[in-house]
N, C-alpha and C positions, 0 to 999 in steps of 0.2 A: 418666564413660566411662573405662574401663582405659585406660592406654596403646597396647597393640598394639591396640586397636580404632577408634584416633583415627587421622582423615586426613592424611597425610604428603604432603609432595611426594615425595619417593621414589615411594611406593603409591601415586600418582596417576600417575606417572610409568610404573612397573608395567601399571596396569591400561590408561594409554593404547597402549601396544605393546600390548595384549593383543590391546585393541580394534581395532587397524590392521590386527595376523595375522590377526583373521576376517575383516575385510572385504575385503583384498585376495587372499584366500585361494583359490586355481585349482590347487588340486591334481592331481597324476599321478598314476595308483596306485602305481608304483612309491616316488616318495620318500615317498607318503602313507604307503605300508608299510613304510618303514624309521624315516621319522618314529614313528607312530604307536608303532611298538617301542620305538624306544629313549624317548618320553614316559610309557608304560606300565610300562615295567624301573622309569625314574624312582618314579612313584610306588608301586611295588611296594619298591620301598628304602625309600622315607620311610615306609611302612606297617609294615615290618620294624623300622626303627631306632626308630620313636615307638612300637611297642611293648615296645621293648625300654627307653627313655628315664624315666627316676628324676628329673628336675630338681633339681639342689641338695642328693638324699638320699644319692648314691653315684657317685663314678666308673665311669659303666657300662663292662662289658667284654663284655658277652655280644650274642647276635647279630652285625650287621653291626659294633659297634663293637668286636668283636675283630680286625677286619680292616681299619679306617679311622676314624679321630677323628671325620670329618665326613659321615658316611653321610646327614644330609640336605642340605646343598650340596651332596654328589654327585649326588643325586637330583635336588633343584633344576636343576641344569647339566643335565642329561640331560633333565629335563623341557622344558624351555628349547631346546635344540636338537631337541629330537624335536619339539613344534608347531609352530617355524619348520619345520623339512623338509616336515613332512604337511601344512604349507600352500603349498609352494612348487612355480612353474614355470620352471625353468630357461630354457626356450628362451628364444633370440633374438628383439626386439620385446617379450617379455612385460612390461607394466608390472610385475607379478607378482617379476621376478625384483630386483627392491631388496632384497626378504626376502633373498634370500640375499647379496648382493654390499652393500649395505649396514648395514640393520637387526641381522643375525646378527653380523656380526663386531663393530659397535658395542654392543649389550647384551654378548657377551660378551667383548668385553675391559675393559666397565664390571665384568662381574662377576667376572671374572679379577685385575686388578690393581687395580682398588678395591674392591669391596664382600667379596672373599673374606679379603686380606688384613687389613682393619680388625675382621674380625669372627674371624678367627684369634685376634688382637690381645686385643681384647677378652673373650674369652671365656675363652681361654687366661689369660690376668692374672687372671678372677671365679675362674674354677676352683682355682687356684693360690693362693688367698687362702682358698677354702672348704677346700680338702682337700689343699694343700700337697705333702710328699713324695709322696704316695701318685698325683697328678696328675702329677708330674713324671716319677716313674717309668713311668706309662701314656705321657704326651705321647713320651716318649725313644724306645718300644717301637712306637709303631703311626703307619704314616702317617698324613698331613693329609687329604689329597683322592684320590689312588691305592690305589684296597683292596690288600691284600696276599694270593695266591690263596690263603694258610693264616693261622689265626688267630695273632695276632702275641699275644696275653695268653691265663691261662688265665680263660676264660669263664662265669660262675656266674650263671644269670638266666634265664629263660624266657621266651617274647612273654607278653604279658598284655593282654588286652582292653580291660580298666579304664586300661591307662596308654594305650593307645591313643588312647583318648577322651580322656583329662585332657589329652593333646598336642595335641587339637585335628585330627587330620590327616583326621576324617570328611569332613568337606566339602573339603576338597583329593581326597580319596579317591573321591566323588563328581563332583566337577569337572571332575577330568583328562578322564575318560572321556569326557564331556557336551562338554567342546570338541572332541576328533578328531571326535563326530559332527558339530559343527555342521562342521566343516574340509569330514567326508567329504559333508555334506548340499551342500555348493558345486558339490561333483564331479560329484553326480548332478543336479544342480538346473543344471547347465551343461548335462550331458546334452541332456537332458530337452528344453532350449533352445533346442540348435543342432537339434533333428529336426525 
């Protein structure tokens, strides 16, 4: 079994939040619709940058990664706050509302101060080893996690299909979508409920 296909605690850890958002999930339509936006921007990034993504063949510069090193932890984060939103109910009494006053700020300042920085770390150091100046000079020119509104390098590379796929982001590409339904399926399925 590959590596990233083996059971982690982390990815256990992962998929248990995941599992908690839908169940306790009582959406409003309002943050449902701001969630759902900024979860769908998310992976409309990660769609852009994995096809723009070379692993190990080229410091990419084109697409999103003209304008952020990390265009899918950007995406990621955005995916991550936008399901918490579009499953969240504010009001007072709501059990509902932990999502926000707990569960969100704990996920991310886990993935704010730990898991962003280690993997900076890490991958900046692989990078740096595979392609040397040529990295350094990218790392120096384009932010981490904040895009830059104009392309910070000049950009040589087109989205490509095939790398799309080789990144794997079909089924996250399918996914996303598949959980705001089940989020917005709660809303109506409350409805439906209280008539």
């Amino acid at each position: 079994m590959p590596a990233s296909k083996k059971p982690t605690l982390r990815k256990l850890a992962v998929y248990a939040c995941g599992a908690l958002v839908f169940l306790v999930a009582r959406p409003t339509p309002v943050l449902f619709a701001c969630g759902a936006a900024l979860a769908l921007a998310g992976e409309a990034l990660r769609v852009w940058a994995c096809g723009h993504l070379r692993k190990n063949q080229a410091v990419v510069r084109s697409g999103p990664y003209a304008h952020v090193k990390n265009p899918l932890y950007l995406g990621t984060f955005l995916i991550l706050v936008g399901l918490v939103l579009a499953a969240s109910r504010p009001e007072a009494g709501s059990k509902n509302r932990l999502l926000l006053t707990v569960l969100l700020p704990f996920v991310l300042g886990v993935y704010i101060f730990y898991y962003l920085p280690h993997k900076f770390r890490v991958e900046g150091d692989r990078l740096r080893r595979v392609f040397g100046g040529e990295y350094d000079e990218y790392a120096r020119r384009v932010p981490d996690f904040i895009p830059s509104p104009w392309p910070r390098v000049a950009a040589a590379g087109s989205w490509s299909a095939e790398a799309f796929r080789n990144n794997h982001e079909v089924g996250w590409a399918v996914a996303i979508p598949l959980a705001l339904l089940v989020i917005a399926s709660r809303f109506f399925f409350e409805l439906n409920w209280l008539r």
